[in-house]
N, C-alpha and C positions, 0 to 999 in steps of 0.2 A: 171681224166677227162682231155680231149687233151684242153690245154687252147683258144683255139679255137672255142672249141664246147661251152664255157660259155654264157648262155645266161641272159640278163637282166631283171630281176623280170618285171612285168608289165611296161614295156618303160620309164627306170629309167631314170633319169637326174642324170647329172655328170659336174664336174667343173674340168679344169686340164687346170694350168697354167705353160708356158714354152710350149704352145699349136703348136709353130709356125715348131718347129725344133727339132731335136735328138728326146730322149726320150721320152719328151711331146707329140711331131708329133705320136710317135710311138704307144704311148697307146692311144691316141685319135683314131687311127686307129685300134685296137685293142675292143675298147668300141663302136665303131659305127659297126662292123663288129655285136658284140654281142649284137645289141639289144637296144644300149642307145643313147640317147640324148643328146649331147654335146655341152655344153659352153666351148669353148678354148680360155685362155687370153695370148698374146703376144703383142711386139713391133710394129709386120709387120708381115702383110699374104699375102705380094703382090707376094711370090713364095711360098705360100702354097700349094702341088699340092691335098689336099682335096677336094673333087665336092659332096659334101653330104648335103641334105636336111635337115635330121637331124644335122649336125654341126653348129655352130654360132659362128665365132671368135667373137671375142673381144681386140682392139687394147686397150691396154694402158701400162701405165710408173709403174712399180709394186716398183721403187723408189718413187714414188708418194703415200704413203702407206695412206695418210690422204683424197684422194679422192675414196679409197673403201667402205664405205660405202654409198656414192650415188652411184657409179657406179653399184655395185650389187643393188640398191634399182631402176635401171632402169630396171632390170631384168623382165621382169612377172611374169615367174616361178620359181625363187631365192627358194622359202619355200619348191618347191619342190626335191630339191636337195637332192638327199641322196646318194652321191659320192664326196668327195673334192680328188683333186690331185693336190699336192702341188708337182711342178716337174720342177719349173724355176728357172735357177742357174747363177749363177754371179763367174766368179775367176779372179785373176790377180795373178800372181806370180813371184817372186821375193826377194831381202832381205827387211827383213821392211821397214828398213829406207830409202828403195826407190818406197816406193806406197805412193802413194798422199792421205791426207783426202777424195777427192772425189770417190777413186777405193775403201777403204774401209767401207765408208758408201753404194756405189754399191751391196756391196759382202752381209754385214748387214741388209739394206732391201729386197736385193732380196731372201737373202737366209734363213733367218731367219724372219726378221721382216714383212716380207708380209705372210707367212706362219701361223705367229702366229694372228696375225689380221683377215683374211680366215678364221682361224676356231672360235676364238671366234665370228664372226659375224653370222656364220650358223651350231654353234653350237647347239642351240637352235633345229631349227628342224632338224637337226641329230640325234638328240638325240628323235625327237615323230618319225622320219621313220627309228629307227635302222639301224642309215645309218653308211659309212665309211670314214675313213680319211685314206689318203696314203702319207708321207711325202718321197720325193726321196730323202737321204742325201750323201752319200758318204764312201766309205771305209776309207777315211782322216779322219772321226770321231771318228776313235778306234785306232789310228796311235799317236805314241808318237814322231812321228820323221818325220814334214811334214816341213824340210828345205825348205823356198823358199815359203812355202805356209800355213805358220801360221795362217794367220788372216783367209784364204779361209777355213782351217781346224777349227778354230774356230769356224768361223759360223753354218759350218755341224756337228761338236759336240755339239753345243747348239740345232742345229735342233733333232738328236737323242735322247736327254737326254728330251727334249720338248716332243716328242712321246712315250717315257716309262713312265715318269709323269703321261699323259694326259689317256691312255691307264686304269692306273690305277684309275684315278679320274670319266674316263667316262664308267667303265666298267660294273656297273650296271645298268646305262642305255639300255645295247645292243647294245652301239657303239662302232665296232671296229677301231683299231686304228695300222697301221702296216708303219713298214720303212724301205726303200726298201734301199742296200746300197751300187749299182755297182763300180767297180774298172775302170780306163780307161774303157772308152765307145768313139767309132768312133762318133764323135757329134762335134758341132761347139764350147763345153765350151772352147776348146786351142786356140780360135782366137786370145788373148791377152797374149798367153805364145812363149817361144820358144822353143818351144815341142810339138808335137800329137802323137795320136796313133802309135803304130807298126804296118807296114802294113802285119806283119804275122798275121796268125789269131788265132793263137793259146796267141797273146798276148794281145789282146784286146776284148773288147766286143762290141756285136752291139745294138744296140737302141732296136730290138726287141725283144731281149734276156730280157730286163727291163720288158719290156713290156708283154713277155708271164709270168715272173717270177708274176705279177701283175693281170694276166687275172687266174690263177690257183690257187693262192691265194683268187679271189673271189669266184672259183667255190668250197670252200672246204665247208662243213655244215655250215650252220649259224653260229653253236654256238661253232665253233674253229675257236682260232684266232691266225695267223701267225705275231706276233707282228715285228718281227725282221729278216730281207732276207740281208746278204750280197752274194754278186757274185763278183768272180774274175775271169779272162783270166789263164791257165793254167801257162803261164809264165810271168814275168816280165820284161818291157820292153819300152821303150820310143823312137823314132824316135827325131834327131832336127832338126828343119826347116833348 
C-alpha cells in the first residue's frame, strides 16, 4: 500500500508531539491527508504553515512534564485517542562536561520523560480502542560511539529499550507499539549544534521520508506489528556551520 493511500479507521484521533516542525510537522501532515484528526503539541505554531480544520495545535512546555495531566484533561476527546506520537526531540551536543544541568534535563524530559508520561496517561484507552504508540527515537540508540552526544544518545536508548518493553507488556491488549529510528533528518533538531545536515541528498534524510516510513506501517494488517524501523541516508556525512 502507497503510504499515502492509508486511510483512517472511522475519523481516528491522533496525538503527535514535536507537532510544530520537521518530523512531527511531517506526519501530522501525513495523518490529516489520511483521514484523521489531529491534536499537535508544540512550543509555537505561529509559522506552522497547517490550515486544516481537522488539526488542533496545542502550544506547551513538554519540559513541563507535571502539567500533562490537566492539559490533556482539557481535551474533550482525550479517551478518544487511539494514535499517540511521540516525536518531540530535544539535543545539545558537545563534551559532557560542558552541557549545563539545564540542556540535560531539556533533552530528559523532552525525549524520554514526556513520552513516557503520554502514554501511561492514555494508555488506558489505547488499550479498549486497539490503538497505537509510535515513539520516534533515533539511530544514536543502537550507536556505542555517540562522542559529543552521550546524554542526547541516552535519552533515545532509554526511549528504545521503553518501546520493546512496553510492546511486550501491552501486546495482549492489541496495542501496537513501534519505534521509528531515522538517522540525520533535514529538521531544526541541529539548531543548538555546530553541525546539519549534508546538503547532498544522498546523505541525509527528509521529514517525509519519517513520515511515509510511519503512514505504511499503519496500513499493514492489524495484527502485524512493525515494532522496530531504522532509516538511514545512503551515506554518512555532516556539514559544519
Amino acid at each position: 500500500m502507497n503510504p499515502t493511500e492509508t486511510q483512517a479507521p472511522n475519523n481516528e484521533l491522533a496525538l503527535v508531539t514535536g507537532a510544530s516542525s520537521g518530523i512531527g510537522l511531517a506526519i501530522c501532515r501525513r495523518l490529516l491527508a489520511a483521514g484523521y484528526t489531529v491534536y499537535g503539541i508544540g512550543r509555537d505554531f505561529s509559522a506552522c504553515p497547517i490550515r486544516d480544520a481537522a488539526f488542533h495545535p496545542l502550544e506547551m512546555d513538554l519540559c513541563k512534564t507535571a502539567e500533562l495531566p490537566e492539559r490533556l484533561r482539557e481535551l474533550p476527546l482525550a479517551h478518544r485517542i487511539s494514535l499517540l506520537v511521540n516525536c518531540a526531540g530535544a539535543a545539545y551536543y558537545g563534551p559532557h562536561e560542558e552541557l549545563s544541568p539545564r540542556k540535560i534535563h531539556e533533552m530528559v524530559a523532552v525525549n524520554l520523560e514526556a513520552p513516557l508520561v503520554l502514554t501511561q496517561l492514555l494508555l488506558r484507552s489505547l488499550k479498549e480502542r486497539r490503538g497505537t504508540i509510535v515513539n520516534v527515537s533515533s539511530v544514536t540508540a543502537r550507536s556505542q560511539n555517540n562522542t559529543y552526544g552521550c546524554a542526547y544518545g541516552a535519552t533515545k536508548a532509554g526511549l528504545t529499550s521503553f518501546g520493546q518493553s512496553l510492546f511486550e507488556e501491552c501486546r495482549k491488549s492489541g496495542v501496537r507499539v513501534v519505534t521509528l529510528q531515522p538517522d540525520l533528518t533535514e529538521s531544526n533538531l541541529y539548531r543548538n549544534a555546530d553541525f546539519t545536515t549534508a546538503s547532498e541528498e544522498d546523505a541525509r534524510l527528509l521529514p517525509e521520508e519519517t513520515a511515509d516510513a510511519l503512514m505504511y506501517i499503519l496500513g499493514l494488517r492489524r495484527d502485524v506489528v512493525v515494532t522496530e524501523m531504522t532509516l538511514r541516508p545512503q551515506r554518512n556525512r555532516i556539514r559544519r556551520k
